[in-house]
N, CA, C and O atoms as a GROMACS GRO file, in nm:
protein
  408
    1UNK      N    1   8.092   6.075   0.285
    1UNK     CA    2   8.055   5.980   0.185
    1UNK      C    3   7.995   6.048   0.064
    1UNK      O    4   7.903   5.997   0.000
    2UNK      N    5   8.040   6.147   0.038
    2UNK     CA    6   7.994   6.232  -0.092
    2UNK      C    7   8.011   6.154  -0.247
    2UNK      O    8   8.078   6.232  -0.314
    3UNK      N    9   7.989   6.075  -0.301
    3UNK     CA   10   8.010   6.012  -0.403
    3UNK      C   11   7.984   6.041  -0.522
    3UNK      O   12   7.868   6.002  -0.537
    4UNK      N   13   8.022   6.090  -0.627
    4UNK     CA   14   7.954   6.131  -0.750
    4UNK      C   15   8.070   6.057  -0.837
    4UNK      O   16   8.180   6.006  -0.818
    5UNK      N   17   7.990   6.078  -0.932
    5UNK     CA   18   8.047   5.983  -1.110
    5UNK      C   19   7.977   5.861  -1.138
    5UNK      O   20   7.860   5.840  -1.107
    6UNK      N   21   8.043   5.791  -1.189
    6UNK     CA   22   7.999   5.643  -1.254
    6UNK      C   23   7.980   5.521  -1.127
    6UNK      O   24   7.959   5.403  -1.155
    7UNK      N   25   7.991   5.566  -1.001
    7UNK     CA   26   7.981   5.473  -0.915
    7UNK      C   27   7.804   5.354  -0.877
    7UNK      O   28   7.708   5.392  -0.810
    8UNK      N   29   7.814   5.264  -0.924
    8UNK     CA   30   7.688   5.207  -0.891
    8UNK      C   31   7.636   5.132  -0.747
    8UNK      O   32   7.716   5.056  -0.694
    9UNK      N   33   7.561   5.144  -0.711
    9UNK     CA   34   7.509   5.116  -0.591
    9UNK      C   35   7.402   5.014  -0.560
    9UNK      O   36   7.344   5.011  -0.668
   10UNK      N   37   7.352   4.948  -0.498
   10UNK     CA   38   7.271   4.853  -0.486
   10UNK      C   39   7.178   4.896  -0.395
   10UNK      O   40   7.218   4.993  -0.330
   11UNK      N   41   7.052   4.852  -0.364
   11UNK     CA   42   6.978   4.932  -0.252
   11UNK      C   43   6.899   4.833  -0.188
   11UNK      O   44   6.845   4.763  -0.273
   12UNK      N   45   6.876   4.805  -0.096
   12UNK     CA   46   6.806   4.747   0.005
   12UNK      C   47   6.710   4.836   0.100
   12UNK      O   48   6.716   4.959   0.103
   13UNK      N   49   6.636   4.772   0.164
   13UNK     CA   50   6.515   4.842   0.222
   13UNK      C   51   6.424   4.718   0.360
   13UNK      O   52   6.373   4.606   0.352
   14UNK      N   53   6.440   4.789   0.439
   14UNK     CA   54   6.430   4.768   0.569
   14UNK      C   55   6.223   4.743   0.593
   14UNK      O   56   6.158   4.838   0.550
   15UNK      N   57   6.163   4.659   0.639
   15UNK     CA   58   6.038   4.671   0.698
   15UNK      C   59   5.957   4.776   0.694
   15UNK      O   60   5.851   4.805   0.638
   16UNK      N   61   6.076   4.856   0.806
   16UNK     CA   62   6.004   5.007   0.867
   16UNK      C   63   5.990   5.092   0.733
   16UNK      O   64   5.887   5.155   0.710
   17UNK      N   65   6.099   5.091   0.644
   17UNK     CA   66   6.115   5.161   0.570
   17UNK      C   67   5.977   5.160   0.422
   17UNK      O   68   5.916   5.243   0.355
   18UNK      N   69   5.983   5.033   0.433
   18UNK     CA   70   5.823   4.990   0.269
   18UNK      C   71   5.686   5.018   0.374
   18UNK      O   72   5.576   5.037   0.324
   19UNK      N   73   5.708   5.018   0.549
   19UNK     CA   74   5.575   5.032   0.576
   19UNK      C   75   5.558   5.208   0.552
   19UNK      O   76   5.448   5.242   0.511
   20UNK      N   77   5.669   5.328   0.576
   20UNK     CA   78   5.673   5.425   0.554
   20UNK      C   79   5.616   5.435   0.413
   20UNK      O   80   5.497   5.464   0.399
   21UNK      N   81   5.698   5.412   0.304
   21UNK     CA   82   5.656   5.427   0.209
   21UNK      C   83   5.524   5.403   0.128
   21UNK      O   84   5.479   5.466   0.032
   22UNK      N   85   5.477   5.298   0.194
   22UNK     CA   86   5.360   5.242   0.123
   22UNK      C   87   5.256   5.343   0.160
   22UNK      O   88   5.164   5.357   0.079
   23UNK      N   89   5.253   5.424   0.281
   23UNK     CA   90   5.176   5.538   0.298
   23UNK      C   91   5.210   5.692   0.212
   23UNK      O   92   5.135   5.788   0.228
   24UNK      N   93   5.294   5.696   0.150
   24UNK     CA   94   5.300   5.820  -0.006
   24UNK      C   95   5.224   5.819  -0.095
   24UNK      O   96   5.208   5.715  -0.158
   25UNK      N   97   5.163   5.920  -0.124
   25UNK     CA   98   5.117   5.927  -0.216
   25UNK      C   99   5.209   5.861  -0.396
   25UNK      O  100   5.304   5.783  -0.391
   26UNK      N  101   5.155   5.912  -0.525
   26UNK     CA  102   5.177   5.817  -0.598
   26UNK      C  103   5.309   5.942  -0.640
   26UNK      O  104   5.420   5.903  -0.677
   27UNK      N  105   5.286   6.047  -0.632
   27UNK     CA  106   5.337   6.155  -0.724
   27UNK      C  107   5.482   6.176  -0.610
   27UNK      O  108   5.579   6.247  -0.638
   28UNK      N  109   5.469   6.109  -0.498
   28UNK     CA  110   5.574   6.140  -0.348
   28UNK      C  111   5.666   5.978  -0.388
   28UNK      O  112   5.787   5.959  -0.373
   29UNK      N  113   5.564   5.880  -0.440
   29UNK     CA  114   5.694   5.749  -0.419
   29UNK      C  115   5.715   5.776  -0.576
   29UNK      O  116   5.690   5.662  -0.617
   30UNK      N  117   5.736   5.831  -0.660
   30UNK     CA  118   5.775   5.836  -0.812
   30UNK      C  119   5.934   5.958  -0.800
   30UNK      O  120   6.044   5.938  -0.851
   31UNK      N  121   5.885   6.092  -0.708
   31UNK     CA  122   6.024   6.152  -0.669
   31UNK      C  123   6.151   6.034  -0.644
   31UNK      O  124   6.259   6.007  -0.697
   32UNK      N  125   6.036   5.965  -0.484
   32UNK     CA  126   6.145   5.895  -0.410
   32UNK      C  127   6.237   5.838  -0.500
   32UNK      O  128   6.355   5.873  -0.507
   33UNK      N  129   6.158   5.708  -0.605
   33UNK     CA  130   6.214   5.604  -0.727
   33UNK      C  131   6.320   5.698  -0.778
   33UNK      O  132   6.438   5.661  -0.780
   34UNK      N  133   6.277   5.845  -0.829
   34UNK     CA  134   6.367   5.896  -0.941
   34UNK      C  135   6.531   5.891  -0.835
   34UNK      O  136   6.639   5.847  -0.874
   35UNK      N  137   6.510   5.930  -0.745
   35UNK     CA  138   6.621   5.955  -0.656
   35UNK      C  139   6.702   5.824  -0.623
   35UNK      O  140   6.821   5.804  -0.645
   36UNK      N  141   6.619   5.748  -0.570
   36UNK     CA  142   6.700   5.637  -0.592
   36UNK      C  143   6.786   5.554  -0.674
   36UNK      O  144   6.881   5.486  -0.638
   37UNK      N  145   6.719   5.578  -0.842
   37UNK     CA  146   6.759   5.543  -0.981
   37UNK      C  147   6.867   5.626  -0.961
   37UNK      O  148   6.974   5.566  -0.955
   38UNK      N  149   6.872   5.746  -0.950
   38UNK     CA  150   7.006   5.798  -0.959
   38UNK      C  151   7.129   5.786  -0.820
   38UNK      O  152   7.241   5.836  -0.829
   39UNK      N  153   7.100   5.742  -0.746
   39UNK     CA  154   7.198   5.644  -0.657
   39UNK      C  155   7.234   5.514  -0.746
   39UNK      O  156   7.326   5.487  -0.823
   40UNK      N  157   7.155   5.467  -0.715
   40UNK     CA  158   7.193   5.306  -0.837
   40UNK      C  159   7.272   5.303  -0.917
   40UNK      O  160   7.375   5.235  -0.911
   41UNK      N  161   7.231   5.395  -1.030
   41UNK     CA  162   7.326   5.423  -1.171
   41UNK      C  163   7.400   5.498  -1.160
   41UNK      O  164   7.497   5.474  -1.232
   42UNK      N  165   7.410   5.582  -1.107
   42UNK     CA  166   7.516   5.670  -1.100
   42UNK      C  167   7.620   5.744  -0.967
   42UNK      O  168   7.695   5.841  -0.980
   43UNK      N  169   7.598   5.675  -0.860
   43UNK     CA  170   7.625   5.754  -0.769
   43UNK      C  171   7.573   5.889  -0.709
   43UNK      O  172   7.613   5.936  -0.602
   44UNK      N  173   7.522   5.920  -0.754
   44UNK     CA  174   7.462   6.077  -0.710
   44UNK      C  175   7.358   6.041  -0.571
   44UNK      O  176   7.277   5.952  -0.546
   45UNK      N  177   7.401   6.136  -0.515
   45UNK     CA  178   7.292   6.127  -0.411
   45UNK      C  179   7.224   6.222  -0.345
   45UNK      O  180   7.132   6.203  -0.266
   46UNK      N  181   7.299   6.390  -0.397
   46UNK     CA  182   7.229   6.502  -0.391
   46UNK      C  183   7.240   6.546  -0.276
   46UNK      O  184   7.351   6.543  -0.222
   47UNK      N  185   7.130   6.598  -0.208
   47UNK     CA  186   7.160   6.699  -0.066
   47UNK      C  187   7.153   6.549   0.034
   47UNK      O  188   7.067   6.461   0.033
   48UNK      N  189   7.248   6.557   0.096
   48UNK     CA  190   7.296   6.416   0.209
   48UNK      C  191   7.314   6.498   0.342
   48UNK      O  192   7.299   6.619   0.356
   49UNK      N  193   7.344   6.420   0.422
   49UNK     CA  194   7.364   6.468   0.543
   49UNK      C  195   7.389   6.351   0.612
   49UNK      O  196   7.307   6.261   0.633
   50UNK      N  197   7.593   6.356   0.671
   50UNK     CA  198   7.609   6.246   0.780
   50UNK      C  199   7.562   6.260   0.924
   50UNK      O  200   7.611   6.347   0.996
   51UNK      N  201   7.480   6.186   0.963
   51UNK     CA  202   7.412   6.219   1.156
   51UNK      C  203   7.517   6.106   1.223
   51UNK      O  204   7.465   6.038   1.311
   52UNK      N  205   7.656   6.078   1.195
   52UNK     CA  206   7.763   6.020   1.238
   52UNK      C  207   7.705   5.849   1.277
   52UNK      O  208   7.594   5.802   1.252
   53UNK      N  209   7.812   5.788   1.338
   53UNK     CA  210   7.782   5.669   1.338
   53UNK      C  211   7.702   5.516   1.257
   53UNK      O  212   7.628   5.421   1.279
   54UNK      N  213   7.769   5.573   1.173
   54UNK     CA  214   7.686   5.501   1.018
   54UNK      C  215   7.584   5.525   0.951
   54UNK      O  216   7.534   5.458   0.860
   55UNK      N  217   7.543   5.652   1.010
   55UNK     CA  218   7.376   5.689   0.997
   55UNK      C  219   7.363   5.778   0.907
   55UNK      O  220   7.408   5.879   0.962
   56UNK      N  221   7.316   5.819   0.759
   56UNK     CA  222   7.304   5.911   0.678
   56UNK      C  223   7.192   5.990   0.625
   56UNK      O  224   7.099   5.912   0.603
   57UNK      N  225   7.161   6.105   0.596
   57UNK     CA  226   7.014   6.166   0.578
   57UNK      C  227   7.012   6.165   0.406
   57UNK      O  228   7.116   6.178   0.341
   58UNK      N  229   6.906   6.152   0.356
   58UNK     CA  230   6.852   6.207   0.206
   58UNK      C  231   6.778   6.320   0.277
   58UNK      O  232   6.696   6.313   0.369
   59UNK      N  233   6.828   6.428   0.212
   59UNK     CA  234   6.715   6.549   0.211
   59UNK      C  235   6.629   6.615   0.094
   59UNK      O  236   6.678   6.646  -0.015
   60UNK      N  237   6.525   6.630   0.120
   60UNK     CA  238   6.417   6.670   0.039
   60UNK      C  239   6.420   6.842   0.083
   60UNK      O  240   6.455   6.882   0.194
   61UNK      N  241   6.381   6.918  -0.015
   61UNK     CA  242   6.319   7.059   0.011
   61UNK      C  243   6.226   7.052   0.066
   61UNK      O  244   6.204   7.122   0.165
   62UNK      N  245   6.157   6.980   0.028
   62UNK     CA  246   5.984   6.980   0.113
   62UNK      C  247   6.042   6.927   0.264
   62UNK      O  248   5.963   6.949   0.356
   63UNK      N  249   6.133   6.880   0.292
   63UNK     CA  250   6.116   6.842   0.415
   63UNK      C  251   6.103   6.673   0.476
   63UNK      O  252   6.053   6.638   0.583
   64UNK      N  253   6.171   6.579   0.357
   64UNK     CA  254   6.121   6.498   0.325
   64UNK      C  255   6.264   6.421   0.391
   64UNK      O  256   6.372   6.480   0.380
   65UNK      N  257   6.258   6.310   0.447
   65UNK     CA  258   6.395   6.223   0.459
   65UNK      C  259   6.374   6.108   0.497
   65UNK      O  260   6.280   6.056   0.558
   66UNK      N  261   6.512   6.054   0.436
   66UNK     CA  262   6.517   5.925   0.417
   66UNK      C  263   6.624   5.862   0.502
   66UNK      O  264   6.706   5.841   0.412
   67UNK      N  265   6.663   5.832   0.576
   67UNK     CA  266   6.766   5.744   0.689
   67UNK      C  267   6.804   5.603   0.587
   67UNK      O  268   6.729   5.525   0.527
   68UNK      N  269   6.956   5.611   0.598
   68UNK     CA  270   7.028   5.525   0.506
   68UNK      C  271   7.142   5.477   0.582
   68UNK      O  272   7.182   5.558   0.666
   69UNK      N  273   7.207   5.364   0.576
   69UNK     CA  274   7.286   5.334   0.588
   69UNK      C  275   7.407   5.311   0.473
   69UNK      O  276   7.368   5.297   0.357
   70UNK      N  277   7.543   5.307   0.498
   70UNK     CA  278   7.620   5.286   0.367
   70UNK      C  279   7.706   5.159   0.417
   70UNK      O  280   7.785   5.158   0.512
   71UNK      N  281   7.665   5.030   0.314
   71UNK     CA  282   7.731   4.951   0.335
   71UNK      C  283   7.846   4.872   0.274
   71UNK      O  284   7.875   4.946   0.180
   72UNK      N  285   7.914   4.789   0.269
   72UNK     CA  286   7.998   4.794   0.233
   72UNK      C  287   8.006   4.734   0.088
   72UNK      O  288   7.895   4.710   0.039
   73UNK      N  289   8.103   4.707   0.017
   73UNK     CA  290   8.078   4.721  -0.160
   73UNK      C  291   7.977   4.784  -0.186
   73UNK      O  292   7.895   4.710  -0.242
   74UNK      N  293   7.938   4.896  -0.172
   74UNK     CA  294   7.867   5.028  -0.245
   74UNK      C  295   7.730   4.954  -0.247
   74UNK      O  296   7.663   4.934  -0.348
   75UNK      N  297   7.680   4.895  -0.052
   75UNK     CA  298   7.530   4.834  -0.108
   75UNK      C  299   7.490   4.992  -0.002
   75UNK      O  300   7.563   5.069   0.062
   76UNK      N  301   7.375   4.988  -0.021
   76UNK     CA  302   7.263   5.142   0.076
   76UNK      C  303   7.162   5.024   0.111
   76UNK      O  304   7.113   4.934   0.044
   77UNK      N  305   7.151   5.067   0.261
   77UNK     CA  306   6.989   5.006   0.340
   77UNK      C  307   6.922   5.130   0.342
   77UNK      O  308   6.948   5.243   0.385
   78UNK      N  309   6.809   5.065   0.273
   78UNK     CA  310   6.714   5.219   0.332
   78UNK      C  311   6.658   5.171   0.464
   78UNK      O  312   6.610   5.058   0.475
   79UNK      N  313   6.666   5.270   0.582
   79UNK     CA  314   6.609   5.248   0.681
   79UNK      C  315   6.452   5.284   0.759
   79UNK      O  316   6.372   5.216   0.824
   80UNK      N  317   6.456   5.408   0.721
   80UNK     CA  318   6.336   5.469   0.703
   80UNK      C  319   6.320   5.561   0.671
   80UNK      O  320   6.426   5.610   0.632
   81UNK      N  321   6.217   5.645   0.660
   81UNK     CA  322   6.163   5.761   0.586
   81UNK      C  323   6.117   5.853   0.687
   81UNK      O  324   6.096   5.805   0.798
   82UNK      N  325   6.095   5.990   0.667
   82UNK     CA  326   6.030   6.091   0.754
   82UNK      C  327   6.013   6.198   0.708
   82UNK      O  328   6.000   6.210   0.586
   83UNK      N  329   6.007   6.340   0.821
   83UNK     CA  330   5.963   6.446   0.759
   83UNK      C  331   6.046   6.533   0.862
   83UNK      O  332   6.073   6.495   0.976
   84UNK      N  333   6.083   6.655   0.807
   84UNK     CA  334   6.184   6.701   0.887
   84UNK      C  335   6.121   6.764   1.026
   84UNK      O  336   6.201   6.823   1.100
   85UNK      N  337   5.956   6.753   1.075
   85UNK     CA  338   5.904   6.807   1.182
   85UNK      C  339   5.962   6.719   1.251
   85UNK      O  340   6.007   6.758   1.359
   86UNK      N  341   5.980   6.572   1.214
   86UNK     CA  342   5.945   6.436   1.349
   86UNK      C  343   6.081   6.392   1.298
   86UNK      O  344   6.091   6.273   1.268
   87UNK      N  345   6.171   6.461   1.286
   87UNK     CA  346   6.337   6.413   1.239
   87UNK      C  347   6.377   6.379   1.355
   87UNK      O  348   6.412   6.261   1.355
   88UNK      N  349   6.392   6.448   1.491
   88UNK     CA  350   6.467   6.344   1.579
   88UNK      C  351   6.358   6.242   1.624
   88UNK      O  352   6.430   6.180   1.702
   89UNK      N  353   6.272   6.197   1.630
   89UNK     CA  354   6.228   6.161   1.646
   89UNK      C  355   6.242   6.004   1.558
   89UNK      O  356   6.234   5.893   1.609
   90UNK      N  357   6.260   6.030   1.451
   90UNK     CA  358   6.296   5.897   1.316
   90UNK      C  359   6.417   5.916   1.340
   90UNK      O  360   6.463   5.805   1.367
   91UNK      N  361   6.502   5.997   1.346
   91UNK     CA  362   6.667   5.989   1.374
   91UNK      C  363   6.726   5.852   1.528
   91UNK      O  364   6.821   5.774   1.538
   92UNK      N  365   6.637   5.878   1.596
   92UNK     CA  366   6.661   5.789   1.706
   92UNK      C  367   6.577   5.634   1.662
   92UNK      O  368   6.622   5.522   1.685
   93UNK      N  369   6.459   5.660   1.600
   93UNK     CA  370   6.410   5.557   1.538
   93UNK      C  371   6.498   5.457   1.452
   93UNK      O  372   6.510   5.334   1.455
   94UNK      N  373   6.571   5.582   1.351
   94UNK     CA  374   6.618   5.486   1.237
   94UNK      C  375   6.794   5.407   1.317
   94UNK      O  376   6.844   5.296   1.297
   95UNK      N  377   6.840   5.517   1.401
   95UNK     CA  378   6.981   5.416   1.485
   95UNK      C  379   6.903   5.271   1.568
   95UNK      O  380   6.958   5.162   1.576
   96UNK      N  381   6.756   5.304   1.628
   96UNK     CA  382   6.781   5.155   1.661
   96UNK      C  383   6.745   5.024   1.567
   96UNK      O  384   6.749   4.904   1.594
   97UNK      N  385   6.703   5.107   1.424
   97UNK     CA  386   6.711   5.039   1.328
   97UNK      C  387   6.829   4.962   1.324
   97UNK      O  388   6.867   4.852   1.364
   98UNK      N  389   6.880   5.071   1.252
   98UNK     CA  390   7.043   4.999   1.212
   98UNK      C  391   7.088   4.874   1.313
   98UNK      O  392   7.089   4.754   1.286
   99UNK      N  393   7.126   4.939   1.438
   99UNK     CA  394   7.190   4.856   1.544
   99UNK      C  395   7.120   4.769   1.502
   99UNK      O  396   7.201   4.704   1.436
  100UNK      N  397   6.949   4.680   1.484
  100UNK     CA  398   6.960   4.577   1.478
  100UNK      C  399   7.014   4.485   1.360
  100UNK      O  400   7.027   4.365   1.387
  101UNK      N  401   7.046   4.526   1.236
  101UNK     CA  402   7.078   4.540   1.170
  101UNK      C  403   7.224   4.485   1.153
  101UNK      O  404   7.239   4.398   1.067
  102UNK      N  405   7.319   4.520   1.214
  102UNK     CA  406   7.442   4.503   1.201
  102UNK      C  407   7.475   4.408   1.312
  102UNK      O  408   7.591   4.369   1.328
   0.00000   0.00000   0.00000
């Protein structure tokens, strides 16, 4: 699902996912926003990673990720957020997300 150019996207966001977030700091949810703005408007989505079965990573350098789903007419669920110490850990988290989900 590598997407780049003029493609626009819609974004949605899951429970788990605003209770994650609402614990960032101000200077950590202003990255997140910028990243997202550029999904939205433009397709870009930068360092990704498919974990198969509908399940997709945002990766951060710091270590930072975001569990996404890709849905259909170019909408994104954000599912949840993490850190790459406790990644399987949110990786199994964010599939029984989804599943309920769909």
């Amino acid at each position: 699902m590598v997407r780049y150019g003029m493609d626009k996207y819609s974004i949605f966001k899951t429970e788990e996912y605003d209770e994650w977030l609402v614990e960032k700091s101000d200077k950590e949810k202003l990255q997140i926003a910028s990243r997202l703005d550029k999904i939205e408007k433009h397709g870009h989505f930068g360092d990704i990673r498919d974990l198969e079965n509908d399940l997709w990573e945002l990766k951060w350098k710091n270590g930072r990720r975001i569990y996404y789903a890709y849905l259909v007419e170019q909408n994104i669920l954000l599912l949840l957020g993490g850190n790459k110490n406790g990644q399987d850990k949110d990786i199994t988290r964010a599939r029984k997300i989804l599943s309920r989900k769909i």
